[in-house]
C-alpha positions in Angstrom: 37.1 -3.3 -68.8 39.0 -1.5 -71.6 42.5 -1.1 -69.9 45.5 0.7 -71.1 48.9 -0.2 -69.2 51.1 2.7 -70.7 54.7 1.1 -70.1 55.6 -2.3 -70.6 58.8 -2.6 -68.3 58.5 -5.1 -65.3 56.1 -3.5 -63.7 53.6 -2.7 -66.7 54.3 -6.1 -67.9 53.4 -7.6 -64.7 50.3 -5.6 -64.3 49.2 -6.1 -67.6 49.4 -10.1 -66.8 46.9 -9.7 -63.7 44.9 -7.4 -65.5 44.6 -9.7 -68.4 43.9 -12.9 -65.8 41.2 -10.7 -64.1 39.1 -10.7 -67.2 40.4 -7.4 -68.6 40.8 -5.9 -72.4 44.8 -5.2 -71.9 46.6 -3.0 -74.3 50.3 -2.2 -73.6 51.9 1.3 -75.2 55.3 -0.3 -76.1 58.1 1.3 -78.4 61.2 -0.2 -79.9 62.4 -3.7 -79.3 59.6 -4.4 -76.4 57.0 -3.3 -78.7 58.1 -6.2 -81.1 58.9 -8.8 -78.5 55.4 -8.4 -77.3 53.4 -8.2 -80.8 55.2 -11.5 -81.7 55.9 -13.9 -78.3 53.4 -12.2 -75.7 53.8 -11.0 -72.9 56.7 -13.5 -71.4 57.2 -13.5 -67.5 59.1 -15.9 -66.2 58.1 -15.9 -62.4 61.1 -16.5 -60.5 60.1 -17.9 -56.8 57.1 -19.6 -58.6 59.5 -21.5 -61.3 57.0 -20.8 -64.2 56.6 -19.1 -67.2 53.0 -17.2 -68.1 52.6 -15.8 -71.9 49.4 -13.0 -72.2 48.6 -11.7 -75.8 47.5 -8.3 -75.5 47.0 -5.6 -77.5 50.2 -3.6 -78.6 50.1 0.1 -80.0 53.1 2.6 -80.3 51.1 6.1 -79.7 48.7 7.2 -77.7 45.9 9.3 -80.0 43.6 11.8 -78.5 40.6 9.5 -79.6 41.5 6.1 -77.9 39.6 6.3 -75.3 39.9 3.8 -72.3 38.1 2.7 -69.7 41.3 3.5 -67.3 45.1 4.1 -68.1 48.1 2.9 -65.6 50.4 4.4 -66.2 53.8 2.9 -65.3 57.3 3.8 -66.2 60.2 4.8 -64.2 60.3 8.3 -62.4 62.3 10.1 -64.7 59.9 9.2 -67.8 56.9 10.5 -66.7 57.2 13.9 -67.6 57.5 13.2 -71.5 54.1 11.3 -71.5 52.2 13.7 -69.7 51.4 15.8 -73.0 49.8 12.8 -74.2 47.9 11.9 -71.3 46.4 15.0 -71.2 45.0 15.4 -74.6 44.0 11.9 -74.4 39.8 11.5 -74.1 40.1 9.0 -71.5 39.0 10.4 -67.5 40.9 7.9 -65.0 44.6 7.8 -65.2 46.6 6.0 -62.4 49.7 6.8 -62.4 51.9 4.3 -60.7 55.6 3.8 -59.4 58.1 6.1 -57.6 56.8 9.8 -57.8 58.2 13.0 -56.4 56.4 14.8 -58.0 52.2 13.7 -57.7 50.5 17.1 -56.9 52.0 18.5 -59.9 51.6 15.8 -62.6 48.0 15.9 -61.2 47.6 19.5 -61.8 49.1 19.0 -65.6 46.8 16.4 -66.1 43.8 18.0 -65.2 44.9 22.0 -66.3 45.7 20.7 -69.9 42.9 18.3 -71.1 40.3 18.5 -72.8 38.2 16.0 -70.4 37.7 16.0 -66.8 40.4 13.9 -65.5 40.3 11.7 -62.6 44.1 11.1 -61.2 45.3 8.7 -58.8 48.4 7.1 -57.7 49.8 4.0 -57.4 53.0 1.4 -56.1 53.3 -2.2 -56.3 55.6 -4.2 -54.4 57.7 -6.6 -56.8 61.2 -6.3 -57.9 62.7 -7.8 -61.6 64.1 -7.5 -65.0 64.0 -8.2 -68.3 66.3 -10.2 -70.2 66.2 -12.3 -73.7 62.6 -10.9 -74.7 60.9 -11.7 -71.3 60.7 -10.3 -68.1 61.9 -12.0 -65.0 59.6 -11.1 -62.2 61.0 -11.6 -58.0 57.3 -11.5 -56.0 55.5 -13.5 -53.1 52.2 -15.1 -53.8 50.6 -11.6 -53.5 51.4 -8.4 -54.4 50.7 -5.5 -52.7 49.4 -2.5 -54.6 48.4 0.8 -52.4 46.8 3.2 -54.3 45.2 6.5 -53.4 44.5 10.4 -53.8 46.6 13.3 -53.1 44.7 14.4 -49.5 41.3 13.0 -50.4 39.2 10.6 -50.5 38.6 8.3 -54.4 35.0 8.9 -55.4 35.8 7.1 -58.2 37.9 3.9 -56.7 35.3 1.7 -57.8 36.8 1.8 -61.2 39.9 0.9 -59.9 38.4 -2.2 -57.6 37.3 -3.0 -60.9 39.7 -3.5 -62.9 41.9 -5.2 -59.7 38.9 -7.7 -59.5 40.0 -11.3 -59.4 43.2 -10.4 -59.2 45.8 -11.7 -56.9 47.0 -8.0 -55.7 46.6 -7.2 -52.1 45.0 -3.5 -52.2 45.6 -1.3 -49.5 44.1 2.6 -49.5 46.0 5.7 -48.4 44.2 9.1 -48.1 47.4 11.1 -49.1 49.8 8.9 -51.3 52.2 12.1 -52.1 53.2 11.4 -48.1 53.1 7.9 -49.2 55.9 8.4 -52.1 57.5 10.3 -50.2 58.3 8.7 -47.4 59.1 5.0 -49.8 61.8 7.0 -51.7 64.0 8.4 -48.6 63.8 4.8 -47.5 65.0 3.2 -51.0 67.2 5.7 -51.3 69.5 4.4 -48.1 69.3 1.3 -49.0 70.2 1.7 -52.8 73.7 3.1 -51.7 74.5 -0.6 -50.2 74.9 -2.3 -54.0 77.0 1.1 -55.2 79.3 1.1 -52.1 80.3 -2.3 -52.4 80.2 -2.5 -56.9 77.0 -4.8 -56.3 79.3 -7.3 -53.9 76.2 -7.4 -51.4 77.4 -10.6 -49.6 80.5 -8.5 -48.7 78.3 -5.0 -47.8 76.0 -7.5 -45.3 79.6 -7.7 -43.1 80.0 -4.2 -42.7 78.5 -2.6 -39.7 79.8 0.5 -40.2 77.8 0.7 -43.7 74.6 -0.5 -42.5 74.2 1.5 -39.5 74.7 4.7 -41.7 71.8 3.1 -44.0 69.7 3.6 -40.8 70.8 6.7 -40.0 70.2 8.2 -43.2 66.8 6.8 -43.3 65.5 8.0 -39.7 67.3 11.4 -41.3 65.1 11.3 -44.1 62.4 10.9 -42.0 63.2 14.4 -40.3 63.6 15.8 -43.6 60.3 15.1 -44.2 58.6 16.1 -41.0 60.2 19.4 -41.1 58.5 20.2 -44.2 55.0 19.0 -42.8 54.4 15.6 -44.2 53.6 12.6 -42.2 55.4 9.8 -42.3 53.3 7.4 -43.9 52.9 4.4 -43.2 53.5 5.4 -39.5 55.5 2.6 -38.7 58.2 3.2 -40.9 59.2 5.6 -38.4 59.2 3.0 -35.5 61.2 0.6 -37.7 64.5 2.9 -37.6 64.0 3.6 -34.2 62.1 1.4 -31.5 62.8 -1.7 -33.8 66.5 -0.5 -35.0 68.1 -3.9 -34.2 65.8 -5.8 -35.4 65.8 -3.5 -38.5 69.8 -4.2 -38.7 69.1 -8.0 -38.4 66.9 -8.7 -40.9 69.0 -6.2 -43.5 71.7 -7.9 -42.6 70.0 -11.3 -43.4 68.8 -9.7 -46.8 72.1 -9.1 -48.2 73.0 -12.4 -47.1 70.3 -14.4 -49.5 70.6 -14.9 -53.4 67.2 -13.2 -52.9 67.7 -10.5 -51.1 70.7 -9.6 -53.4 69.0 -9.4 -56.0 66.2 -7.1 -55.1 68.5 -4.4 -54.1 71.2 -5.5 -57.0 71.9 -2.9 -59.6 70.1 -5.4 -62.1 66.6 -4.0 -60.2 67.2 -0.7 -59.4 67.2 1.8 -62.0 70.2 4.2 -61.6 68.8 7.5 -63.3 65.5 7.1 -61.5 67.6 6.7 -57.8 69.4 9.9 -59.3 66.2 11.7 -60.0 64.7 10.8 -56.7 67.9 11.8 -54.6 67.4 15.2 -56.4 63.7 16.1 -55.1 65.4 14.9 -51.8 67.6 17.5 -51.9 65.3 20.3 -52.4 63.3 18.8 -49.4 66.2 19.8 -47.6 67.0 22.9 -48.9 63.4 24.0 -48.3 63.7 22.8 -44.5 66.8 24.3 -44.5 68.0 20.9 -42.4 71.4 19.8 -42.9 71.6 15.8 -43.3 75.5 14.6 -42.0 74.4 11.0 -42.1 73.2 10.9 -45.6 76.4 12.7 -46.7 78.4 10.5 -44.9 76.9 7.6 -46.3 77.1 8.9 -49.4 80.5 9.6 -49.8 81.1 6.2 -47.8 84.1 4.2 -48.7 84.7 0.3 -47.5 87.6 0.1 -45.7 89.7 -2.4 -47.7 
């Protein structure tokens, strides 16, 4: 298949390596210095757990034009940066965009998408589960053997998810299906959002923020918050067990966060080095209006965000 991976952070860059291993035509839509590390080394990853290095050549262009048409477009850049590229999308010939990392916003980039081009577009939406960053001209990249991807529509079922299948064919993602991935988002961002506020309340010292109780337990607090948030503004909290993690499996929750912090692995997936500090702020924004539109006051998340260690 003709694939475009618009973005060529960690997550692009990562994608674009299974896509290219799965028998793919990869092009990345890179600017600046990444556009020029990848026209001249590859597409470096250094794959951290795995201690070894892959280089991919793929494509490289700088613009998207109305006439490149491709098979199907990821799109995948940080929350934030979505927005800017939607113009493009839209005018672009191509019909199946998937549009892939923390979101917000899906129903109404959907709605741009498909009010403003010229095409009949076919939108879905996307998260993998890996955690890195780039540094000297590669990417490092933190993952298991298999990466999950869940992908899905906005309330309905994919007609078209065979493309999809696809392109993910002989590929080592682990693809898992959700009816209604704006519940989806939703829910995964007022759970990273918690969790984020460990590395800022402790100046990224996460060894030290795994021996406070205190800070932990309002991490929890403000997650099963979130969660109410969310209900009282008639979404489901998705997957369902999320719920049950904060609440009939709270200790065990505490345990193995607690263990987390406490592992040069676990640091550095919720370090400051993988989180991306204007996307958190972003995120923490649309939270906000949830609450103002359930009219629900949230005294944990407050606390825990204006939480100071006790010295």
């Amino acid at each position: 298949m003709r694939i475009l991976v618009y973005g060529a952070g960690v997550l692009g860059s990562y994608l674009a390596h299974e896509l290219v291993h799965g028998g793919n035509e990869v092009t990345m839509l890179a600017r600046g210095r990444r556009a020029d590390e990848l026209q001249q080394n590859g597409n470096v990853i250094r794959h951290y757990l795995q201690l070894r290095t892959t280089v991919d050549k793929v494509n490289v262009i700088f613009e998207l034009q109305p006439e490149d048409v491709y098979d199907l477009i990821f799109v995948v850049m940080k929350y934030p940066d979505f927005e800017a590229v939607l113009p493009a999308l839209a005018a672009n010939q191509s019909k199946h965009i998937v549009i892939m990392g923390n979101n917000a916003s899906p129903i109404e980039m959907r709605h741009y998408l498909q009010s403003n081009s010229p095409v009949e577009k076919k939108v879905a939406f996307a998260f993998q589960t890996l955690a890195g960053w780039r540094e000297n001209g590669r990417v490092n990249c933190l993952r298991g053997p298999k990466v999950t991807l869940v992908f899905g529509g906005l309330g309905e079922q994919l007609h078209w998810s065979l493309v999809i299948d696809q392109a993910l064919k002989n590929t080592r993602y682990k693809t898992i299906t959700f009816t209604n991935m704006d519940e989806w988002l939703k829910s995964h961002f007022v759970m990273i959002l918690p969790l984020n506020r460990i590395a800022v309340s402790y100046n990224g010292n996460l060894r030290k923020a795994a021996r406070d109780k205190r800070l932990l337990n309002y991490v929890i607090d403000a997650i099963d918050e979130g969660h109410q948030v969310l209900i009282k503004n008639g979404y489901t909290i998705t997957p369902a067990n999320q719920q049950q993690l904060v609440r009939k499996y709270r200790k065990m929750f505490f345990t193995v966060l607690k263990i987390i912090l406490s592992t040069p692995i676990g640091r550095i997936i919720l370090s400051d080095k993988a989180v991306s500090a204007s996307e958190m702020i972003a995120l923490y924004q649309a939270f906000s209006d949830l609450k103002k539109r359930g009219n629900m006051a949230t005294p944990n998340w407050d606390k825990l965000y204006n939480y100071t260690p006790l010295q």
